[in-house]
N, C-alpha and C positions, 0 to 999 in steps of 0.2 A: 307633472310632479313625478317621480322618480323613485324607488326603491332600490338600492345600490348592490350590486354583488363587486366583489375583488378576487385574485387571482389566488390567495389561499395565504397560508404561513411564510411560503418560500419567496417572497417577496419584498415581508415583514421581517427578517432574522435581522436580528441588531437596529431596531427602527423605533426600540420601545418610548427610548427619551421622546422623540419627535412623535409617534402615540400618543404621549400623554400628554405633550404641549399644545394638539389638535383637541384633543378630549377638555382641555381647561380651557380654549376658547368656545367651544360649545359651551361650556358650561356657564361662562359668563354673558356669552350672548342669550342662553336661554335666562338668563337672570336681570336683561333688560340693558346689556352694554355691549352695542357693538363691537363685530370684530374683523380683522384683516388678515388674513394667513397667504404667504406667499412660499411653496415650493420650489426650490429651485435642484435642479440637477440632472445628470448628461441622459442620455433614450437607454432605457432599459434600465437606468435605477431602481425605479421604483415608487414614483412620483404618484401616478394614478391610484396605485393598491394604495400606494398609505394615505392618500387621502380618503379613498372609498372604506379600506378597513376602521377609518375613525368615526367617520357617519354614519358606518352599518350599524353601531354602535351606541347612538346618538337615540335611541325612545323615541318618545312621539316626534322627533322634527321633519319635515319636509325638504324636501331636498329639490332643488332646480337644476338643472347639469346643462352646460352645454360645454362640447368638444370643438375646437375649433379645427377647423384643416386646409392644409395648403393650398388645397386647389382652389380655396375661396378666399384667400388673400388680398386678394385686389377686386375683391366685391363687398362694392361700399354697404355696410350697417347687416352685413350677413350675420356674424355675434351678437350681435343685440335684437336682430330678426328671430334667432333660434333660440335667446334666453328669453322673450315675452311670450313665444308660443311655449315652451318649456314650461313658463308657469300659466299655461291657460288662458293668457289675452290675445285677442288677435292685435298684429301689429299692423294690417292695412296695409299699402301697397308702400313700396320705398318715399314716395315724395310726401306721403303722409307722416313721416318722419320727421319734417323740415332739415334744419340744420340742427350742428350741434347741441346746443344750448337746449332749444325743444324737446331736443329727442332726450337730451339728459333729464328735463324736467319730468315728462309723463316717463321715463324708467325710475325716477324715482318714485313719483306717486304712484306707481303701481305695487312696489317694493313694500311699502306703506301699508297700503291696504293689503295687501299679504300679510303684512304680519300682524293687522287686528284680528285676523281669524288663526293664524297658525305660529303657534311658537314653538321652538325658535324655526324660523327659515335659512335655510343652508343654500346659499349659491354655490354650484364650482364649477371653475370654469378651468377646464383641463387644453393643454396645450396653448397656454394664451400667448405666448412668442408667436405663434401665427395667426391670430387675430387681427382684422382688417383694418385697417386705421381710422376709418370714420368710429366703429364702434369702441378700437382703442381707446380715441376722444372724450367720446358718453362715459364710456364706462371709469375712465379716470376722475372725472368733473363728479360721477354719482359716489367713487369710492372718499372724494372729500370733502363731502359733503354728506354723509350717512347720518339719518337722524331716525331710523327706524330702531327699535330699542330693542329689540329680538332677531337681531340679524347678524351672521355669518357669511360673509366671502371666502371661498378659500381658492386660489388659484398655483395651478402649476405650469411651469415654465422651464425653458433651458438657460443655462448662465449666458450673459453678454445678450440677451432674446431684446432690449429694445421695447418702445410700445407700451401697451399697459401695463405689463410684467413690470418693466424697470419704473415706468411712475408709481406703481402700486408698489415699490420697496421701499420710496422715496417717503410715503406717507407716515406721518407722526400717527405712532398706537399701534400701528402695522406691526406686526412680527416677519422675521424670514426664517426659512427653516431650509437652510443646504445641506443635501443629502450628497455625503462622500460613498467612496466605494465601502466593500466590506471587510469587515481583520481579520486576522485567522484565525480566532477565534469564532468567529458567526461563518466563516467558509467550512470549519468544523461541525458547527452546528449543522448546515444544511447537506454535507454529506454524511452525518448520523440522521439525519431526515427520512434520507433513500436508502438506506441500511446500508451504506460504503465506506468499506477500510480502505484507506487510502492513505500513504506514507507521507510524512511532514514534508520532506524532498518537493514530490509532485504538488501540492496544496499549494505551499510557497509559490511554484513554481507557475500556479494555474492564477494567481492572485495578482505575481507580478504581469503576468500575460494581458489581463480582465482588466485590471485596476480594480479588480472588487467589484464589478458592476453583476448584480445579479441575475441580469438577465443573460451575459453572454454565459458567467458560472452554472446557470439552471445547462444552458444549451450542452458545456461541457462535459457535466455530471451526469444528462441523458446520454450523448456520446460514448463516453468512457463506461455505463454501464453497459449497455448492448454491444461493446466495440470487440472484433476476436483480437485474440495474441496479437502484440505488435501493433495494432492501429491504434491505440486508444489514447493520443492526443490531435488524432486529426477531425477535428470539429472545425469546420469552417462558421465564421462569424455570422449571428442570426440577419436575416436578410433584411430583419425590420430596423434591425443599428445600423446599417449598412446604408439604408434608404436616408435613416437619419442625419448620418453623418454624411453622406454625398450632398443633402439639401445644404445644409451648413456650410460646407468646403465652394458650394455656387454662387453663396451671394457673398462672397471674399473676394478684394480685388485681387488685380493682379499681383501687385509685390506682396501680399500676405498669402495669399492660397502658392508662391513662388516660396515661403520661408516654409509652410506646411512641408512642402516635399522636399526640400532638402533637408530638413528633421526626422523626418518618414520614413529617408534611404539610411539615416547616416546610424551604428549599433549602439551610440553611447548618445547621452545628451550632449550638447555643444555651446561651445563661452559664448557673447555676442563676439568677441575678438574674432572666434573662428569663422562663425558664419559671416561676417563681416569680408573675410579675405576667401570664403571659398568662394561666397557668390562674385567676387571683385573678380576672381579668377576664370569665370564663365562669364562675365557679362549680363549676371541676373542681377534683378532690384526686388528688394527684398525691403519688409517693413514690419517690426516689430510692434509697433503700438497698432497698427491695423489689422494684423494677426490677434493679438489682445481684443480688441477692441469685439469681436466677433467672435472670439472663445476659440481660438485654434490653439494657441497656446498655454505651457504650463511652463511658469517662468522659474528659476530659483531664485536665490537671493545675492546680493551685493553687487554693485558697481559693473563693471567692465568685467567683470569672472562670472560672473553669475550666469548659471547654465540655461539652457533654453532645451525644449521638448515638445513636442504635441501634446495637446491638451488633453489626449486618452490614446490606449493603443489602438481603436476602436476607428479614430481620426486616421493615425500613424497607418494601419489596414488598409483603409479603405481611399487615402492618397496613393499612394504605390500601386491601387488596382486602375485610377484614375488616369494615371499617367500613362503616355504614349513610351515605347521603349526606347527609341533617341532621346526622349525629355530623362527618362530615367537613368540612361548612361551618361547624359551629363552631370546631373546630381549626382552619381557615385564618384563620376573622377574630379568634380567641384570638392566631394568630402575627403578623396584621397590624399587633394595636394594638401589638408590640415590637420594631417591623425598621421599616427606611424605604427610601428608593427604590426604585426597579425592583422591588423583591423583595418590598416593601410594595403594590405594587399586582397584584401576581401572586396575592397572598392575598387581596387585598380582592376579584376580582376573583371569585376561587375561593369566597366565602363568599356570594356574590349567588344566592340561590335562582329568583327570576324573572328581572325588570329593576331596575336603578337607575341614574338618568340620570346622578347627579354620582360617581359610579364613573366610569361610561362617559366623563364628559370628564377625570374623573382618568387614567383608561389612555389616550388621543388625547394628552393632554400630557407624558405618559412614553415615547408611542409617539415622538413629534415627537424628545425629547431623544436618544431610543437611535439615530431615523434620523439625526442630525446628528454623534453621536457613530462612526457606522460601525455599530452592532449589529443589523444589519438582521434578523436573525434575531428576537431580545431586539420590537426594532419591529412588525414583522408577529405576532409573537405576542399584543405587546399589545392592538393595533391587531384582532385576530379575537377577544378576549376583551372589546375595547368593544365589538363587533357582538355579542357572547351574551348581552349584557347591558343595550343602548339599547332603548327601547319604540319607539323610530320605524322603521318602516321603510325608510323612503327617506337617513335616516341608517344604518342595521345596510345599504343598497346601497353606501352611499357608504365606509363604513369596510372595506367587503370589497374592493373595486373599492385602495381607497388600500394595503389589505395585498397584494395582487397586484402592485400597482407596484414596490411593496418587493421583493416577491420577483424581480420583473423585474432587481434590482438584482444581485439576489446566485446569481441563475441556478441555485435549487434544487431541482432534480427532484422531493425529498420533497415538501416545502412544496408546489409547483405542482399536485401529483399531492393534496394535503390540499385545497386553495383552490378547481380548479377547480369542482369541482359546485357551488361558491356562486357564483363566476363567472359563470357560464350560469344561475343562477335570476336575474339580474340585467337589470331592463331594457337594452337596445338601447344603446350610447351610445360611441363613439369611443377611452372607455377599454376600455368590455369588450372593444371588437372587438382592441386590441391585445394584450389576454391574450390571447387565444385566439389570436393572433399568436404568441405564446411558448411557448403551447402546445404547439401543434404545432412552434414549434421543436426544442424539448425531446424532443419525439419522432420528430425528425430527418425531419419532414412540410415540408420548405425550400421549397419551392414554395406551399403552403398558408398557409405562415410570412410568405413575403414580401408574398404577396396580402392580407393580414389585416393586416400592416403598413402597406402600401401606402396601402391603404385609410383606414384608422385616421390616417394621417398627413396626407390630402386631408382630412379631417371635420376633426379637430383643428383645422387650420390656419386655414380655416372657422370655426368654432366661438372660436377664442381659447383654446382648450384649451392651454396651454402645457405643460405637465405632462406631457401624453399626448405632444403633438405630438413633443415631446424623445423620449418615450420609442421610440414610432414611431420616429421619423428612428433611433432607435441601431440599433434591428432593423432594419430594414430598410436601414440604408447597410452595417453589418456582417456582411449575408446578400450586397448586394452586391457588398461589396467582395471578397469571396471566387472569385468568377465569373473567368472570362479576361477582364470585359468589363467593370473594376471604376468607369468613369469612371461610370456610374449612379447609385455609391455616394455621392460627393460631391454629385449634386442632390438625393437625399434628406437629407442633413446640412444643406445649403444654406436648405431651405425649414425647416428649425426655428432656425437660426440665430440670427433675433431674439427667439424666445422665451426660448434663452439665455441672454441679455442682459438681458432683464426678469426671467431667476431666475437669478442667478450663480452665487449660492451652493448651489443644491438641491441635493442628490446625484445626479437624473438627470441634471445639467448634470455633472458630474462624469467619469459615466459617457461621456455624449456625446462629451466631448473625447476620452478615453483609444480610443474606437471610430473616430472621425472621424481620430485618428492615427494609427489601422492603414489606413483607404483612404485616409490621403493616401501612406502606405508602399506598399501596390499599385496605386497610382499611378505608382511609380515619384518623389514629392515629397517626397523625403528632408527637406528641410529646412523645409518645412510642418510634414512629421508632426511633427518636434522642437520646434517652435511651440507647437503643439496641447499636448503632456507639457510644456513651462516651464509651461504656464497650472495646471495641475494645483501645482505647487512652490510656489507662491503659499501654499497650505497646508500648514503642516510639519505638523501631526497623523498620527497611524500609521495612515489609511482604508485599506482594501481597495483602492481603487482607484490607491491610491499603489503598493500589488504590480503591477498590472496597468501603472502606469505606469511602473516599472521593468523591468517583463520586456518590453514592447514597444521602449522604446527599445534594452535590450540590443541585440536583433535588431536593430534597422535600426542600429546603430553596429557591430558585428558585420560586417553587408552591406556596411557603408561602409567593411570594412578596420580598423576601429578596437576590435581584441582585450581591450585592455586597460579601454578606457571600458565595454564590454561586462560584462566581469567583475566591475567595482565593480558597474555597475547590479544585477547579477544577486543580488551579497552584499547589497546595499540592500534588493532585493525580497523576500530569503531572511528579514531581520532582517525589517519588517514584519511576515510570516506568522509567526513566533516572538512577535511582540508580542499578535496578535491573534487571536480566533479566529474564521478565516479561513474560507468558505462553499469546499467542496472545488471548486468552480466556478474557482475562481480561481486554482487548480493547471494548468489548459488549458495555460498556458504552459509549463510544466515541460517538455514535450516536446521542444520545439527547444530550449531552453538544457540537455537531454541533450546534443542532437546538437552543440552547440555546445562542452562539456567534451568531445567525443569528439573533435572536429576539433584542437581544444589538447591531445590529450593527455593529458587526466584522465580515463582510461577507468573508472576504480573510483566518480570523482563521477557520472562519465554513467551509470555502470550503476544505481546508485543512485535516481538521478532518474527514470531509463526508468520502472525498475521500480515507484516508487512512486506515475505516472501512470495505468500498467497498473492499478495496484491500484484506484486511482480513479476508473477507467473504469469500475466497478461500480456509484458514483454519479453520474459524470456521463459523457455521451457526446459528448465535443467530437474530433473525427476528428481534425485534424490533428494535436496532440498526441499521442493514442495511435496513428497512423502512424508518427511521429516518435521516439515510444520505440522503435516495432519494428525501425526504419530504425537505433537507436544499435545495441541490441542484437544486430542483424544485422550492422553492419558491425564490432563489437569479435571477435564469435564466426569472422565471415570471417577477419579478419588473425590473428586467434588459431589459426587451421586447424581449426576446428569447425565442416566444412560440415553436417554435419545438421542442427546447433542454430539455422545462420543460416538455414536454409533454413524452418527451420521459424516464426520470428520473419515472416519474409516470406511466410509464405502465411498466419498470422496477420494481418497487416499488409493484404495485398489483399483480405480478406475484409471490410474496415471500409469502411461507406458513405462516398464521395467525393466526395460532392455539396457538401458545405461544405468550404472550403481546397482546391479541387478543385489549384491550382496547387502548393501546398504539398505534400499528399500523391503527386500525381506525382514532383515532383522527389525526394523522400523515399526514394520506396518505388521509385522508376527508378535511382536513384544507390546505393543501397544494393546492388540487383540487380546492380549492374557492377561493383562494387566487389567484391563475393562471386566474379563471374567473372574480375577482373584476380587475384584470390589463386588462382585458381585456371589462370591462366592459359591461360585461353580467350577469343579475339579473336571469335568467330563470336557465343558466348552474349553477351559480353560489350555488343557492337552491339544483340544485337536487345532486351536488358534496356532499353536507350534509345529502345525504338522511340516510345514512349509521349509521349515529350520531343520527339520530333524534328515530331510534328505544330506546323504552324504558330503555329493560337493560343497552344498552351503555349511554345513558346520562346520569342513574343515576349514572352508576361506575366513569366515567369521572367525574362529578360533584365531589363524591366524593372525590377523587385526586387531587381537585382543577384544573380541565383539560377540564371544562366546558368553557371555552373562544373562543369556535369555535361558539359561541349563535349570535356573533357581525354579524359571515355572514351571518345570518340566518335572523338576525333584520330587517340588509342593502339591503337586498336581497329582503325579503317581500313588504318592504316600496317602493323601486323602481318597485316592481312589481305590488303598488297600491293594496297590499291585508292586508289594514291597521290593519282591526280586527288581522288576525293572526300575524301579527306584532306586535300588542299590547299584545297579550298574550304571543310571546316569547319574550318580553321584559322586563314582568313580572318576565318570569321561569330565564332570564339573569340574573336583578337585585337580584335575590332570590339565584342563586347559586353563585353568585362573591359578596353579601353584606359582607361574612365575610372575606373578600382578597380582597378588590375593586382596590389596587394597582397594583395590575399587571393586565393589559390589553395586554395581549397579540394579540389580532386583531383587540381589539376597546373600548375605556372604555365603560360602561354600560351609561353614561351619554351624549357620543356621539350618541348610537343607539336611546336613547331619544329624543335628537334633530333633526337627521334624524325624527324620527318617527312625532314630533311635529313641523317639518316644511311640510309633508307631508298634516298635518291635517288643517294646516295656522294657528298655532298657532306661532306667529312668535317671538315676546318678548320669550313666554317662550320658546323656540329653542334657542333660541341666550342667553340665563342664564344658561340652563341647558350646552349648547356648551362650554360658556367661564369654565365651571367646568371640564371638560372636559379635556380642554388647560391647563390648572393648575393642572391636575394628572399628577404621574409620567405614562410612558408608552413608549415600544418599540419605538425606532426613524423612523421607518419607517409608524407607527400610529402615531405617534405624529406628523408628517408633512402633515399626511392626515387628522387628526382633526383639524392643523391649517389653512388647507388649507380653509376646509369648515366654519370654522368659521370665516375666511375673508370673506365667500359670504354672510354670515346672517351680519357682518358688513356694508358690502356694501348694502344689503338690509334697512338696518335701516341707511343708508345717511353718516354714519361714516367711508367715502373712505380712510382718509389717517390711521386709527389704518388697515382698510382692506389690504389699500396698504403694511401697514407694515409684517403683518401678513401674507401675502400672498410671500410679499417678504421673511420672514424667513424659509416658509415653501419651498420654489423653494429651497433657497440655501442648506437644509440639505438633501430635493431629490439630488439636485445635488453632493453633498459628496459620498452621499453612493452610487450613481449608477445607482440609480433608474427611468432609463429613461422612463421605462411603464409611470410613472406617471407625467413626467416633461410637460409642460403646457397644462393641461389636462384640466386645473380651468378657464384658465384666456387669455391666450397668442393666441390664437384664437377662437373667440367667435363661427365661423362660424364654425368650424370643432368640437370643444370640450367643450367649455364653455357651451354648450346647456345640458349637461349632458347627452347626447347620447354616446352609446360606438362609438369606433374611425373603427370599419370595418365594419360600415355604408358608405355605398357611399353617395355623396354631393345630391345626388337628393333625394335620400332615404331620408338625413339628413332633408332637406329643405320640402318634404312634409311632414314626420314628429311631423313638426314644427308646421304648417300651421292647420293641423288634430288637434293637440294639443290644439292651439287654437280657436277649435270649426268650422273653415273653413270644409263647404262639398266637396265633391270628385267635383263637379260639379266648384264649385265655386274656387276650388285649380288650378283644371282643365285650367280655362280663365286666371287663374292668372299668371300660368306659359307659357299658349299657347301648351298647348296639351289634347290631349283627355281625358275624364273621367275614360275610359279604362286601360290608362295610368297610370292614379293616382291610379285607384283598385289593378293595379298589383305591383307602386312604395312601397304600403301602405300594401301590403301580403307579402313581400320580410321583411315588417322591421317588422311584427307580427311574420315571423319565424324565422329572427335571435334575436329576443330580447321576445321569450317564450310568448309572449300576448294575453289575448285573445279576448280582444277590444280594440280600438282605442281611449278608457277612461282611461284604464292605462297608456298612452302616458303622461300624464298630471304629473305626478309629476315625471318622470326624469328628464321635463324641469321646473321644478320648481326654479331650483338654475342658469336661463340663466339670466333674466333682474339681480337678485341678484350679479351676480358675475363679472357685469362691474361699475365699480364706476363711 
């Protein structure tokens, strides 16, 4: 007898129907009516767990297990030998068995007598497609004939398995229960299991791979977590579906294990018509209902069209590892002579044993179409299958060198990380050196990057290389333009310029512009860069770089105050990627148009997007982007009041090489830091979070870029800190770099840090004019609740409670929308804890001497008031100098400047 374990949850996601129709035949069997339960479905479903997870299940019943296996196939009554010791009878030596009929008799009266003593008794018999045929026999003859009243059979099998399986489906009362792959919905489920963000894109993409089957997904989702950058879809198939599926593919004759593989080789499924005329074209015999017949196939529907497939990809695998490479070159040029485009040259290309030249300019001519069509991927592949296959050498340099360029395009770590060692077996020559330019890009070697660009760029130009020189000038102006120092970037663009001109149409020119309009943007040349993206619209086609041309102008219309042109662009660039399949490189952007839904508002779109750059930061490593996500993420978790989670987002974030978007990532990861400190309401951290910004170079480059809006924490900061002077002069440098874009306040308008600053000074009129201007700019909603907040308290300061009241009231309810609990009644809702303008991880004594300090009361005199020593009060009053940066108990005075103010 047997107590059962299973393999856990992750084997069970979406199996709950099939759960409870196991769970109701126990139930009925324990209530005196037999029952039959037959799993069916392919190695690695899940067949075992969810039969064990239903019986673990099962109370008092007893369980008998036997497992059948291969290697005892063809040893007569070995299953029916391992279920009577299973339940504790000896079964004597084989001839004590007799034949059939006997041995079915005493397995039934044993069954019997089992179950006077135990109810209910649960057989299962796992893997019964390899069950031996004598005991197949018995145990069919025992399954129709069940007259034990508390008894359960349950057995699991593979489709088409023959033998008892298939008689035991046959039987009236019997149930089946075929387990399909998984949806994506439960492939969701099971990577929120392993705590994995993982983009709808890849899920799809891992589901159509699988078919759902959970075991090879478990295999995946271990791979893909532990996998570094770049590798994290190479999971090779588990070796035990592998085993499976070779048993399977063996006992297939010949014309069906012959239709297996040419399904196996071929990218699409195929009509019978096709297969019909490729095998007619090699001389193979092929047979579809014998293929059927043993589960190799996965048929579709209707007549003469109806498509044909292997029966899992799992099959599809592990036929192609089966095959000899002569068996395999014939199946590709079998599928070649019935498919055409692209997909016609993939096979041709695959059936070339040595060389053939006019292959070789058939795939160059395929490669050319897919590069013109966007499929840079599709191109460079075809484009290294002309190089395996031209006899020239100095052509097989040239076709390697032209698929590197390609990839130059699509910026793909795998690919560059395949390509390069052909790169380098390549002579000397203006193009190699700019791979290896890329190269080391891509390995975030930016120094190395730009010198080999550099370089590459002076030859090219030189040379007439126009090709290279573009490609050159994009690396190297886009390495530049990154720098504090980005006006470099435009003489690299400059000196390729006219080769543009003579290739309008290439795709590197393509590329060049969408690049050349990110440094005319850190330029500070707003209206270049936009020049630069129309010349791109000239082409309505869905290219890749149409995304990239959307998601950069977002940003700079965005910077220019312009929220709403941003948002189209952003849905433009979104559709594109939905259209096409988009090289994960091209996702980079996604990071600031997080932070960008985070500034508006859309904190569930930004979180979304963060998340799904992080995840893609596995295959590619473009910094500012995944700064950018940790910057949304940190500052939704800040306002949210989850300092650990932001805190943690931002020490992830500083840990990401800087060298590229050095200005980007600054502002990012400095504004986020202050932001985490204004929720927390601390003025000391909050300053020195900015220190990083307040060096020269970077503020000017920022300023330039319209990126100078991190000045508000800097203002808020001072002014709380009672270091007025220097408030007043970053208030100055604020107004000075946002006069020409005063619309976008991204952390504060320039007329809010005003009135902080001119209520610090008691100027209290002019606060509360400069405030209500303030309230009347457009501005982020999460600023905009926190200017009207405070503009309720200069309200209530000037006697006018009910516009405070209101104003106060509007600003809770749009905290309350978006989430933002750091901040919810921070102002007004307890005077004693937080209206005093003290941060909230102050303790109440700290709070209350404080207070007392502030208003001029000595240590002495706090001291009598509270009823403790002066001692007391020295150490109350040192506790709140180091958690709020102070360095006298005179800067006390204008935190609580806004306490009487903010009770009407």
């Amino acid at each position: 007898m047997h107590t059962l374990g299973y393999s856990g949850v992750i084997m069970l996601v979406g199996r709950q129907d099939d759960l409870d129709a196991i769970r109701s035949a126990i139930g009925h069997a324990a209530s005196g009516s037999p029952q039959l339960v037959v799993i069916e479905g392919d190695p690695g479903i899940g067949k075992r767990s969810l039969a064990r997870a239903a019986l673990a299940g099962a109370g008092g019943a007893q369980i008998v297990r036997v497992t059948c296996d291969r290697s005892e196939t063809s040893v007569a009554y070995a299953a029916l030998d391992q279920l009577l010791r299973a339940a504790d009878l000896d079964p004597g030596p084989p001839e004590a068995l007799g034949s059939t009929l006997p041995a079915a008799r005493r397995l039934l009266n044993a069954l019997n007598q089992l179950d006077e003593t135990i109810s209910p008794l649960c057989v299962l018999i796992e893997e019964a497609h390899l069950m031996d045929e004598s005991s197949a026999e018995v145990l069919a003859i025992v399954a129709r004939r069940l007259s034990a009243e508390c008894l359960l059979v349950i057995a699991t099998c593979e489709p088409a398995s023959g033998g008892f399986a298939d008689a035991a489906k046959g039987l009236s009362g019997g149930q089946v229960l075929r387990l399909d792959g998984l949806s994506f919905d439960d492939l969701v489920v099971l990577t929120r299991h392993r705590g994995l963000t993982v983009p709808e894109r890849r899920l799809r993409h891992w589901l159509e791979t699988t078919g759902g089957n959970p075991a090879y997904l478990t295999a995946i989702l271990e791979g893909y977590s532990a996998a570094p950058a770049g590798q994290a879809e190479n999971v090779p198939l588990p070796a035990s579906l592998t085993e499976a599926a070779s048993a399977r593919i063996a006992v297939a004759s010949p014309p069906a294990r012959a239709l297996l593989e040419l399904l196996s080789v071929a990218e699409n499924p195929m009509t019978v018509a096709q297969v019909s005329a490729a095998a007619a074209s090699e001389g193979i015999e092929v047979s579809v209902p014998e293929a059927q017949e043993v589960g190799l196939l996965d048929t579709g529907q209707g007549g003469q069209l109806r498509t044909l497939r292997p029966a899992s990809n799992i099959l599809r695998h592990t036929a192609r590892v089966l095959m000899p490479p002569a068996r395999r070159r014939d199946m590709h040029r079998a599928v070649a002579g019935v498919v055409n485009g692209e997909t016609r040259l993939v096979h041709l290309a695959a059936s070339v044993e040595d060389t053939d030249p006019e292959v070789a300019r058939l795939l160059v001519q395929g490669a050319e179409e897919a590069l013109d069509g966007g499929r840079y991927r599709r191109a460079c592949e075809l484009l290294l299958r002309a190089a395996d296959v031209t006899p020239d050498a100095s052509i097989f340099e040239n076709l390697v060198l032209r698929a590197g360029l390609v990839i130059a395009y699509a910026e793909d770590p795998g690919m560059t990380a395949e390509i390069n060692p052909l790169v380098r077996r390549c002579q000397p020559s203006p193009l190699r050196t700019m791979l290896l330019g890329m190269e080391a890009f891509l390995a975030q070697d930016y120094a190395n990057a730009e010198h080999q660009a550099t370089t590459a760029l002076e030859q090219a130009v030189r040379a007439g290389k126009d090709q290279t020189a573009i490609g050159a000038a994009v690396l190297a102006g886009s390495l530049r333009a990154h720098s504090t120092e980005p006006a470099s970037a435009l003489e690299a663009f400059d000196a390729a310029r006219q080769a543009t001109e003579r290739l309008p149409d290439a795709p590197i020119t393509r590329a060049y512009h969408v690049q050349r309009a990110w440094a005319e943007w850190m330029n500070g040349r707003f209206e270049a860069a936009l020049e630069e993206l129309e010349w791109l619209d000239r082409d309505p086609r869905p290219l890749p770089e149409r995304t990239d041309t959307h998601f950069v102008r977002a940003r700079i219309r965005f910077y220019q105050g312009n929220s709403s042109g941003a948002a189209e662009d952003v849905a433009a660039g979104l559709a594109v990627m939905d259209d096409l399949s988009i090289p994960t490189g091209v996702l980079r952007g996604l990071g600031e148009l997080a932070l960008l839904d985070w500034h508006a508002g859309r904190w569930e779109t930004a979180q979304e997007r963060a998340r799904l750059v992080l995840d893609t930061g596995k295959d590619v490593r473009r910094n500012y982007g995944l700064v950018a996500s940790r910057a949304t993420l940190a500052n939704i978790a800040a306002a949210q009041g989850s300092w650990s989670e932001a805190e943690r987002h931002l020490a992830a974030a500083a840990k990401v090489p800087s060298e590229l978007a050095a200005i980007q990532t600054r502002v990012h990861l400095a504004s986020a830091s202050a932001g985490l400190e204004r929720a927390r309401r601390n003025p000391a951290a909050m300053l020195a979070a900015l220190d990083p910004l307040r060096e020269a170079p970077f503020a000017l480059a920022a300023a330039r870029i319209n990126n100078g809006w991190w000045r508000a924490f800097e203002v808020e900061a001072l002014v709380a800190l009672d270091r007025l002077t220097e408030a007043a002069d970053a208030q100055e440098r604020f107004r000075e770099e946002s006069g020409h874009q005063p619309t976008l306040a991204l952390h504060g308008h320039p007329d809010w840090t005003g009135a902080l600053l001119a209520r610090a000074r008691g100027e209290h009129d002019t606060a509360l004019e400069i405030s209500a201007r303030s309230v009347a700019a457009t501005a982020p909603p999460l600023v905009h609740a926190l200017q009207m907040r405070d503009h309720a308290s200069l309200l209530s300061g000037s006697g006018r409670h009910q516009e405070a009241r209101r104003a106060r009231e509007r600003a809770e309810s749009l905290l309350q929308r978006l989430g933002a609990t750091a901040y919810l009644g921070s102002a007004a809702d307890d005077p004693d804890q937080r209206a005093d303008g003290l941060p909230a991880h102050l303790t109440s004594r700290e709070r209350e001497v404080a207070r007392l300090a502030a208003e001029g009361w000595t240590n002495k005199e706090i001291a009598a008031r509270l009823f403790v020593t002066a001692k007391t009060i020295e150490y109350h009053l040192g506790n709140v100098m180091a958690k709020l940066g102070l360095r006298s108990r005179r800067q006390l005075r204008p935190l609580l400047a806004r306490s009487a103010a903010v009770q009407p």
